[in-house]
C-alpha positions in Angstrom: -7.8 -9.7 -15.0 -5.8 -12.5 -17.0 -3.1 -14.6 -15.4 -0.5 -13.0 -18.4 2.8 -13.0 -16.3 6.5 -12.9 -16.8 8.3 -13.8 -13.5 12.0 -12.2 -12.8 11.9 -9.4 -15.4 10.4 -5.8 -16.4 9.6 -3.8 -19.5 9.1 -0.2 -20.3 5.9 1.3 -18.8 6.1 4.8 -20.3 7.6 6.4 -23.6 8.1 9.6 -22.0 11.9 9.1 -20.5 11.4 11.3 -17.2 7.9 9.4 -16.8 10.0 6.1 -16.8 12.4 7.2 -14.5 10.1 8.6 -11.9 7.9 5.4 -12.0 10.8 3.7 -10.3 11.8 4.1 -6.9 14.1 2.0 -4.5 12.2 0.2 -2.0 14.4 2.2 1.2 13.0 5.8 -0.7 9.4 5.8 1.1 11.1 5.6 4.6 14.3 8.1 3.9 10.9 10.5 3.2 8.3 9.7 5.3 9.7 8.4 8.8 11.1 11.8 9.7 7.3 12.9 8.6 5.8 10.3 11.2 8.5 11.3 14.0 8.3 15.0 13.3 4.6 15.4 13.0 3.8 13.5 16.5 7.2 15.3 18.4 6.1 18.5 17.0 2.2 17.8 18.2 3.5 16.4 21.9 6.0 19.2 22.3 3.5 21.9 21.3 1.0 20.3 23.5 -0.9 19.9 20.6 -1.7 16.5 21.9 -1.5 14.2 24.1 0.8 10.7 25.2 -2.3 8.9 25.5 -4.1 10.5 22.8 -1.0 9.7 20.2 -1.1 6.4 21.2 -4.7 5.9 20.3 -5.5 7.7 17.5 -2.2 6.7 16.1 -4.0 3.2 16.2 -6.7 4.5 14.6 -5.1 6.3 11.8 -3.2 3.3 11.1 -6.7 1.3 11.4 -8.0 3.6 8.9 -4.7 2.9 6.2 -5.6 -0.9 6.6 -9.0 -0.4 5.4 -8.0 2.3 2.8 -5.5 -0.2 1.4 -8.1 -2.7 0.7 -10.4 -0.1 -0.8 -8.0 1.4 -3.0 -6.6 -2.0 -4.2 -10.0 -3.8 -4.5 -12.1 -1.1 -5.6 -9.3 1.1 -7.9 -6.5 -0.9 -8.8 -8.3 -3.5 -10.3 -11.0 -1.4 -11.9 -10.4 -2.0 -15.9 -13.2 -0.2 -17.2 -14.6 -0.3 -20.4 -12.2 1.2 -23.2 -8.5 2.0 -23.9 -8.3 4.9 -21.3 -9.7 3.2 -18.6 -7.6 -0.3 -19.4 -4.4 2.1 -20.3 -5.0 3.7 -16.4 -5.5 0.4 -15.0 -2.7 -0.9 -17.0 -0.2 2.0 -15.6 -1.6 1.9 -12.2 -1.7 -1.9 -11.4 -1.9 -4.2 -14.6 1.9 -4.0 -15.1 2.6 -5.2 -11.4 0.3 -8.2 -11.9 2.2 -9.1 -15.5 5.6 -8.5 -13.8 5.6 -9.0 -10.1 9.4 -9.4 -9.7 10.1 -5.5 -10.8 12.2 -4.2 -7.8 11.5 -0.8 -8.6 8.1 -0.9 -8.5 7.2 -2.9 -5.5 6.4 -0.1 -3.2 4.7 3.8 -4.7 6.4 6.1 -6.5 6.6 9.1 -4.5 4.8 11.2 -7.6 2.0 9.4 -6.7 2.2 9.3 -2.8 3.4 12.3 -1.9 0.0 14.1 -3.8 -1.7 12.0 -2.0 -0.3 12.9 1.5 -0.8 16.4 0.9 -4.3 16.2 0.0 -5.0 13.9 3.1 -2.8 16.5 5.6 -4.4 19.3 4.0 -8.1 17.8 4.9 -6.8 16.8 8.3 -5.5 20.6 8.8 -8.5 21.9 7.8 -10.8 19.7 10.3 -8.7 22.1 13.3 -8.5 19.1 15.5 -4.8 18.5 15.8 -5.6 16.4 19.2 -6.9 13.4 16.8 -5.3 15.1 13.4 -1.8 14.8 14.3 -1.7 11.2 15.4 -3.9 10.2 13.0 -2.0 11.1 10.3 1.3 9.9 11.8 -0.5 6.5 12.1 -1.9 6.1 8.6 1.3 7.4 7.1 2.8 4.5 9.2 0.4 1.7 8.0 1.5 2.7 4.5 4.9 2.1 5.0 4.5 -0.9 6.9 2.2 -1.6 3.6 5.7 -0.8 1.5 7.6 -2.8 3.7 5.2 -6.0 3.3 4.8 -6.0 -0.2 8.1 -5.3 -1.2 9.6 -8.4 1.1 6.8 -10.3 0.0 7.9 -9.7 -3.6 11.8 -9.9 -3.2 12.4 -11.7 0.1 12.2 -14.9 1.5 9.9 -15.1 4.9 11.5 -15.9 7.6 8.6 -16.2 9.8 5.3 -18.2 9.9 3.5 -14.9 10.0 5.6 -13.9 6.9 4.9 -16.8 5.4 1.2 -16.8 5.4 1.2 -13.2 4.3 3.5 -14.3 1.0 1.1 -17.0 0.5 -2.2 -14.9 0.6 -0.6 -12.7 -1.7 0.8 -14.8 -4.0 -2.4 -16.6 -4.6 -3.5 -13.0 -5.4 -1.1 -12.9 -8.2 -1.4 -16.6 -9.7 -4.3 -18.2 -8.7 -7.4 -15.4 -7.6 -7.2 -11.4 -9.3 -10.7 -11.4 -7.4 -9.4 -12.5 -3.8 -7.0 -11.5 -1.3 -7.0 -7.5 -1.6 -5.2 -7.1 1.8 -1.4 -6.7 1.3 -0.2 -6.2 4.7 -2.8 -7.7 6.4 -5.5 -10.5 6.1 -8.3 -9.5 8.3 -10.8 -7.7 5.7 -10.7 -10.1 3.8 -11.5 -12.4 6.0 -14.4 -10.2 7.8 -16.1 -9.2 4.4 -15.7 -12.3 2.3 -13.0 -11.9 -0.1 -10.2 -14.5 1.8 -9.4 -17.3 -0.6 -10.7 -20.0 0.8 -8.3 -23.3 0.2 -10.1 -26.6 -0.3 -8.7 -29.8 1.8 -7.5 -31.0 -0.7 -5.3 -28.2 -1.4 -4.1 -27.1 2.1 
């Protein structure tokens, strides 16, 4: 991936006009849909005795353990995956590339919901299927959750200014993603995979 960037604007992505308009979403849209999801899902399971306190507690942890290392996967492993010919580098393009050459495009800081919602079917539809709902139910309330807290990161780190030293070190990782290493710092919300499997950027002295 080149460093061929345009700060503060956009461009077309699609020709198709209703593919252009559903590529764009407002950054509050993921919430207004999936926090009544996240709420309904682990009321519904507690109520129903489905599951329980202390097992929504923990493997709400762990499905939200499980988004962190599915965001780095996905990120590292698909969204920067080129490929070898037009197809692959148009997907790549549509999927990622466009982010990287304009990363100040409001509406498209966090997913489309034609692209999430698919996904959260398919991932609820496997849980179902596994006729656990002890584990399922909190699980899939807690990796829905690390997704939007993914939204909510990369979206601020994009359009607002950190407040925070935590926020602050998360802009910076990132943004040394953007403009200064494609082939570090896959973790958006987070920093800790990186660090554990290599892929931090590591800053000289000279530099820090």
């Amino acid at each position: 991936m080149d460093f061929d960037y345009t700060r503060h604007a956009h461009a077309r992505l699609f020709q198709n006009d209703f593919l252009e308009v559903t590529s764009k979403v407002h950054p509050a849209v993921p919430f207004v849909v999936y926090l009544p999801v996240v709420v309904g899902t682990l009321a519904w399971g507690l109520a129903r005795g489905l599951t329980t306190p202390w097992g929504a507690v923990a493997f709400f942890l762990a499905g939200w353990l499980v988004w962190d290392v599915a965001e780095y996967v996905i990120h590292r492993g698909f969204f920067h995956w080129e490929g070898n010919g037009p197809l692959t580098r148009k997907i790549h393009d549509v999927i990622h590339g466009y982010h990287h050459r304009f990363p100040d495009d409001p509406m498209r800081l966090v997913m489309p919901l034609g692209a999430s919602i698919p996904l959260a079917l398919v991932i609820a539809g496997g849980l179902y299927l596994l006729g656990t709902p002890f584990v399922t139910l909190p699980l899939f309330a807690g990796f829905v959750s690390g997704y939007l807290w993914y939204d909510f990161v990369h979206y601020s780190t994009h359009a607002r200014e950190p407040r925070t030293a935590w926020g602050k070190a998360i802009r910076s990782h990132h943004m040394a993603h953007h403009f200064a290493c494609p082939d570090k710092n896959f973790g958006i919300s987070h920093r800790w995979i990186d660090a554990l499997v290599g892929t931090l950027r590591q800053r000289s002295r000279s530099a820090a």
